[in-house]
N, C-alpha and C positions, 0 to 999 in steps of 0.2 A: 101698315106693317109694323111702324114701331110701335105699335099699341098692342100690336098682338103680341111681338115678342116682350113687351111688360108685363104682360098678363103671365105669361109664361113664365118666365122670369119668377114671378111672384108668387104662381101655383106653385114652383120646385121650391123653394122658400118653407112655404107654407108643408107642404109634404115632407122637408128634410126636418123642420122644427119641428112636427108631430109624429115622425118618428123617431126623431131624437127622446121627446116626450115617454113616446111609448118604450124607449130603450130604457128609461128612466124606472119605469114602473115594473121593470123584468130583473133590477138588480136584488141580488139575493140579500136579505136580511140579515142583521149581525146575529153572532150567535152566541155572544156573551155579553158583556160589561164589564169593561177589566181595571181596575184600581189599582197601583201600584202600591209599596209601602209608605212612601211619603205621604200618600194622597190618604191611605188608610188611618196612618197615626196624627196627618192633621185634621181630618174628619172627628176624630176621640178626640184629640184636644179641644175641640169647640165647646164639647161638653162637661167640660170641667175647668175649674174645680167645681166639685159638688159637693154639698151636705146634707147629710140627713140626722135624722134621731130617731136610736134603737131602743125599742123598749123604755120608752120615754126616762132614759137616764144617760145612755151616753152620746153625746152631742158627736159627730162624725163628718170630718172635712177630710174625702178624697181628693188627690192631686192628681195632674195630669200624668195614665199610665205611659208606662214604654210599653209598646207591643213588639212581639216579637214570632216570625211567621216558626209553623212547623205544618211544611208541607207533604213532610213523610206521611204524618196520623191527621194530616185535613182538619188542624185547628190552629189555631192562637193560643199565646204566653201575653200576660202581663205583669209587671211588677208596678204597683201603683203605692205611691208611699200616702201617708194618711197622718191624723193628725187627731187622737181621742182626748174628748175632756168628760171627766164623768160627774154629773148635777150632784149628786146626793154628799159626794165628800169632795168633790172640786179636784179628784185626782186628775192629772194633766198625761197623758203618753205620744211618742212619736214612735210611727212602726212603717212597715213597710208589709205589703199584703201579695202575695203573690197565686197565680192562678192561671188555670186552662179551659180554654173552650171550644166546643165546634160550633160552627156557626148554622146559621137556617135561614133559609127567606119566610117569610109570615104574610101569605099572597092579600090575606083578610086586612092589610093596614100598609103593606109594600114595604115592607121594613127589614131588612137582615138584623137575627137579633144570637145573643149568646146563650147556647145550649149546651146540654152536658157539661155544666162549668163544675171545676174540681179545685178545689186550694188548696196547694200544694204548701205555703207556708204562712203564716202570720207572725212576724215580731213584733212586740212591744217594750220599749225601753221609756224609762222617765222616773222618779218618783212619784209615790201615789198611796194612798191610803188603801185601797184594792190591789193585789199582786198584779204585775204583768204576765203572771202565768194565767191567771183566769181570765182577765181580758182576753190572751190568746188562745183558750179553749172556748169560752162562747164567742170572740168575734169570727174566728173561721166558720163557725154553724152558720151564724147569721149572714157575714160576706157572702157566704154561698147561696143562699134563700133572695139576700137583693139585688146579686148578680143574676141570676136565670134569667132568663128572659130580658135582658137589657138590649135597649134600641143600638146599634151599632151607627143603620143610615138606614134613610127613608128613601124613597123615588119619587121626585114629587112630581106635583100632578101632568103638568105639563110633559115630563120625560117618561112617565105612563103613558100618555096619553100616544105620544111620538111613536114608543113601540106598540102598543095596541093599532095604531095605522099600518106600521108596518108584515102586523100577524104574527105577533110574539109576544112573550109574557116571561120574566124571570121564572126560575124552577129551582135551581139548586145551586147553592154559594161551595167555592172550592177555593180553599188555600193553597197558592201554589209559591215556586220561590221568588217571584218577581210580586206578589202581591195576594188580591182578592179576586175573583172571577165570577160576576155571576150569569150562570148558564141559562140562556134562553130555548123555551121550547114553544111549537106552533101554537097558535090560538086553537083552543078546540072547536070541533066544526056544529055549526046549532043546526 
């Protein structure tokens, strides 16, 4: 007798923990990714400072930007201050570059990156054998040209892989006032 009621025992066990299992497999999928702004502007700061060279004359050291959300027009502000030295006469400037973008997911590589970027201003102040006004007429052409398409954050492989188990896939990134959001929509069906 008490072997049968162990067995019993053991099958309700068994049937409550596999359908607990099975309850497991019924919950509904998230349906975004949400970043707040902290999480956003320490994300950017990982990636800098950065430098480049334009036009193989002026040497370029961006600083860490301040972002700043605009969830009415569903893009970002940054003011990122910067720091020119230009090789040919060794003029030196310190400016500050400011600018707008909307963002995109880029499914080809998981990436949110910055689109439709627009510079809003560029100052340059210092002395310099080159005016600060022409530095600020071609650095904003150029700012804009090596903003486009910047990495913002990647998914990596492991947190792809977690939503593709789940049957979703990022689609569309949304500024909102609390942060970044990006919108997940179903796996498409093969």
């Amino acid at each position: 007798m008490q072997r049968r009621r162990r067995f019993t025992l053991i099958s309700a066990a068994v049937l409550a923990l596999g359908a607990g299992l099975g309850a497991c497999a019924l919950l509904p999928a998230p349906r975004s990714l949400s970043f707040s702004q902290a999480e956003v502007q320490a994300l950017v700061a990982r990636q800098f400072p950065q430098q480049r060279t334009l036009l193989e004359v002026f040497e370029v050291t961006a600083e860490v930007p301040r972002l700043v959300l605009l969830p009415e027009r569903n893009r970002v502000a940054a003011e990122v201050p910067l720091r020119v030295r230009e090789r040919l006469l060794s003029g030196r400037w310190q400016g500050r570059l400011r600018f707008e973008a909307a963002l995109r997911w880029e499914p080809a590589d998981q990436t949110v990156r910055l689109a439709q970027v627009q510079v809003q201003d560029l100052r340059a102040e210092g002395p310099s054998g080159l005016s600060a006004a022409a530095v600020e007429r071609l650095g904003a052409a150029l700012a804009r040209r090596m903003l486009e398409d910047s990495t913002l954050y990647r998914l990596e492989g492991e947190q792809a892989a977690r939503l593709q188990r789940l049957g979703v896939v990022p689609d569309v990134v949304a500024v909102t006032a609390e942060g970044l959001e990006v919108r997940l929509k179903p796996l498409p069906a093969r």
